[in-house]
Structure formats: C-alpha cells, structure tokens
C-alpha positions in Angstrom: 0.5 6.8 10.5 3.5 9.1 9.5 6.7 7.8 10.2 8.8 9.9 13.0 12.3 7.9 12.9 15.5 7.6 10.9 14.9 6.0 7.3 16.7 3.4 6.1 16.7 5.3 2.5 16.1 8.8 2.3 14.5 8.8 -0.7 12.3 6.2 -0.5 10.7 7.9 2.7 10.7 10.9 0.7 8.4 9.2 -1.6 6.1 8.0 1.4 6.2 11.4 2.8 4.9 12.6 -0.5 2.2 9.6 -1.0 0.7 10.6 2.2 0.6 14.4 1.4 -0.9 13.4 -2.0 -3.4 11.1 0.0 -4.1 14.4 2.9 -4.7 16.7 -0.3 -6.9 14.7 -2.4 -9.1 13.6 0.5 -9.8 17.1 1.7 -10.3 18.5 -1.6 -12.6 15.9 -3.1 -14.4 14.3 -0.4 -14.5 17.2 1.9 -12.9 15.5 5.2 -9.9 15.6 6.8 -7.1 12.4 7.0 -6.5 12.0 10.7 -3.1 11.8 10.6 -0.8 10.5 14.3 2.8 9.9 14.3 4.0 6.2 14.6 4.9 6.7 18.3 1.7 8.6 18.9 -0.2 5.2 18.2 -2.2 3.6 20.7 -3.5 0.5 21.7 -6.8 1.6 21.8 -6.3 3.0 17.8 -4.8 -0.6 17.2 -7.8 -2.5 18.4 -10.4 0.3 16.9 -9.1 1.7 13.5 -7.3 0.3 10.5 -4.2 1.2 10.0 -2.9 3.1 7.1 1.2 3.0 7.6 3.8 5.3 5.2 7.5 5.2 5.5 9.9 2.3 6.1 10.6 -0.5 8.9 13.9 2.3 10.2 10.9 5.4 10.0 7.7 3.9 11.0 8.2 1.4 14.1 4.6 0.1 13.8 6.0 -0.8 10.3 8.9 -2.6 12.1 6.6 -4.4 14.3 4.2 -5.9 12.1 6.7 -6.5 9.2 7.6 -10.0 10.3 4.0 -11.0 10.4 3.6 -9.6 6.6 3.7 -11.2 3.3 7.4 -9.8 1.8 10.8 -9.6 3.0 11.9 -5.9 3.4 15.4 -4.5 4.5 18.0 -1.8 3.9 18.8 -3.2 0.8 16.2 -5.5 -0.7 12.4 -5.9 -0.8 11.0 -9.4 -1.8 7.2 -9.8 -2.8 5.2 -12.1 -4.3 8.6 -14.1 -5.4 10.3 -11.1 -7.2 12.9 -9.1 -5.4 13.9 -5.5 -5.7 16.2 -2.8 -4.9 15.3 -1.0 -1.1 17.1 2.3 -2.1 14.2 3.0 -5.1 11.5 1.2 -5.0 8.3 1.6 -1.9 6.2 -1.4 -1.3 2.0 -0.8 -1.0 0.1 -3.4 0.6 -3.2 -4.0 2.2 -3.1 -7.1 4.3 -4.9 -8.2 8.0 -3.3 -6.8 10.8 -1.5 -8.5 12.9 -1.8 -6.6 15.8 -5.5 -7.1 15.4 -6.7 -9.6 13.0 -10.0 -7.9 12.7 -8.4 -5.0 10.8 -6.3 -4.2 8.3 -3.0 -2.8 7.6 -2.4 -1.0 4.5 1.5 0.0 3.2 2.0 3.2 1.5 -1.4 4.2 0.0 -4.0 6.1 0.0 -6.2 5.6 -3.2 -4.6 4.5 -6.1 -6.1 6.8 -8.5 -5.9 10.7 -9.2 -7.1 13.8 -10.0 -8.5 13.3 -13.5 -10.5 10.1 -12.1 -11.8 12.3 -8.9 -12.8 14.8 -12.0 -15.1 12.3 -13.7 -17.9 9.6 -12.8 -17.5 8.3 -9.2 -16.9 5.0 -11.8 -14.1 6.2 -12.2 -13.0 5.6 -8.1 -11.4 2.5 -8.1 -8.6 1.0 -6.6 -5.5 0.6 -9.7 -3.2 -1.8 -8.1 -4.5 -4.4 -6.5 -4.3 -5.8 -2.8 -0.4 -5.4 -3.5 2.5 -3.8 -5.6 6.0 -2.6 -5.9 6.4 1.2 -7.2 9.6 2.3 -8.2 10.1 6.1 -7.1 10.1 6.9 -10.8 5.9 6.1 -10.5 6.2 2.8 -12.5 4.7 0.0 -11.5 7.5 -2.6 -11.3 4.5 -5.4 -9.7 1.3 -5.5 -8.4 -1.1 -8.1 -8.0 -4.0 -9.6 -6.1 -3.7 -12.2 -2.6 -5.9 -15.4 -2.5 -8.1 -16.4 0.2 -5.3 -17.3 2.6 -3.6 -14.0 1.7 -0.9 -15.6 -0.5 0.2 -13.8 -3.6 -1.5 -15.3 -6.3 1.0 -16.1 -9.1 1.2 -14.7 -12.6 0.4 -11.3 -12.0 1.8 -8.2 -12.5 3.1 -8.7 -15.7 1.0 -5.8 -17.4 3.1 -2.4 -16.6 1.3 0.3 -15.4 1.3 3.6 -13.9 -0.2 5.2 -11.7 -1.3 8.8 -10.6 -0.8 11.2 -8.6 0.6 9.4 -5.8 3.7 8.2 -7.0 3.1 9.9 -10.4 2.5 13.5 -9.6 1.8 14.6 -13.1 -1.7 14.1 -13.9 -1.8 14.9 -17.7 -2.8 11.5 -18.8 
C-alpha cells in the first residue's frame, strides 16, 4: 500500500517511496508479474480480510500504518523509533517488519519491504533468493543495517541479534556492484 498523506519526515518517505519502486521494478523484470499497488485510502475491508498487506511510508503517510501501529512490536513517532530494545533517530532511519496483522490475525503485515535481496542475487541461482534481514530491522537511509533480527514464537524480538552489520541491496542500497 503506497502512502497518500503528509509524512512525518520527508526523507524517510522518500526512502519508502523508493523501496517500493525498487520492489515494483524488480518484480516485473525478474518474475515477470506485476505488484498490485492501491493507495492507503484506496484499501478495503474486503483486501484486509483477503490479502496480506505490504505497507511503505510512515504512521503521518500511510494511515493503515497509523492504525495498526499500536498493535505492533516497536514504538514509532516523529522523532524516535524503538525496536527490539534499541532506539533510533525517526528523521533517518525506516523500520521493515513482517508481523500478524492485526486487522486480521490470519495475515500478515509487512513494513517497508519487498525482498531483501538484489539484482546480482536475481542474476544467479534461485539459491540465491532469500530473505537478508530477518523478520525485522532498522535501515538507516544511508542502506546500513543499524538492526535486524528474528521474533520468537510469541512474536517477541529475540535478544542478541543484530549485532553483525550488514547491508543490503538494491532496496535501500541502490548500487548493486557488490
């Protein structure tokens, strides 16, 4: 769902705005389909009950964002984001999560993301098509990985990881030379 509303940080939905086109791209170039793509406000309660949903932008762009985000696993205003225990600046850094949805428990909602992997890996072995970060992470708009890590069985963040830095392309590293 692309966000339609005023963002909180300009950059950061900048960065969204470019995850999803990155997302849009890849999946029509490399597995021949397109991304059926709605505004936030275009969303229905039929698509809610029927369809995951994949969410890019912030709680101030995206309202379906705004509605769910109390029922999520991180804190997330203007300023700050807080995930599994670490916090981080809101004006440069773009959460990506999958987690069940709580609009309909029976889906999920996923934060930010598309795959997690680029070019170079859609250019090799289909072993190569994995997902990078985890069920959760923190990029900075730089395309660092400042955390990521995995949720337990009761969708808590599992402690102790995301201590390995990473990174990430194309979708918040757009130069795919590594």
């Amino acid at each position: 769902m692309a966000p339609s509303g005023n963002a909180w940080n300009q950059p950061v939905k900048l960065a969204a705005e470019q995850r999803l086109k990155v997302f849009q791209t890849d999946w029509d170039k490399w597995l021949r389909g397109d991304v059926r793509v709605k505004k936030d406000g275009e969303v229905t309660v039929r698509d809610i009950e029927n369809h995951h949903l994949v969410l890019f932008g912030d709680p101030g762009s995206n309202t379906i964002i705004a509605q769910v985000l109390g029922q999520l696993p991180l804190t997330w205003t203007k300023e700050q984001i807080t995930l599994g225990g670490q916090s981080f600046a809101a004006a440069d850094h773009l959460p990506v999560l999958i987690y069940p949805n709580p609009l309909n428990p029976k889906k999920y909602v996923v934060l930010n993301s598309g795959h997690s992997f680029g070019e170079s890996a859609f250019k090799g072995t289909n072993a190569l098509l994995f997902p990078r970060l985890g069920d959760f992470a923190v990029l900075k708009l730089t395309g660092e990985v400042a955390l990521h890590g995995l949720f337990d069985e009761r969708w808590n963040p599992l402690r102790g990881l995301g201590q390995v830095p990473i990174r990430i392309a194309p979708a918040c590293d757009f130069d795919d030379t590594d």
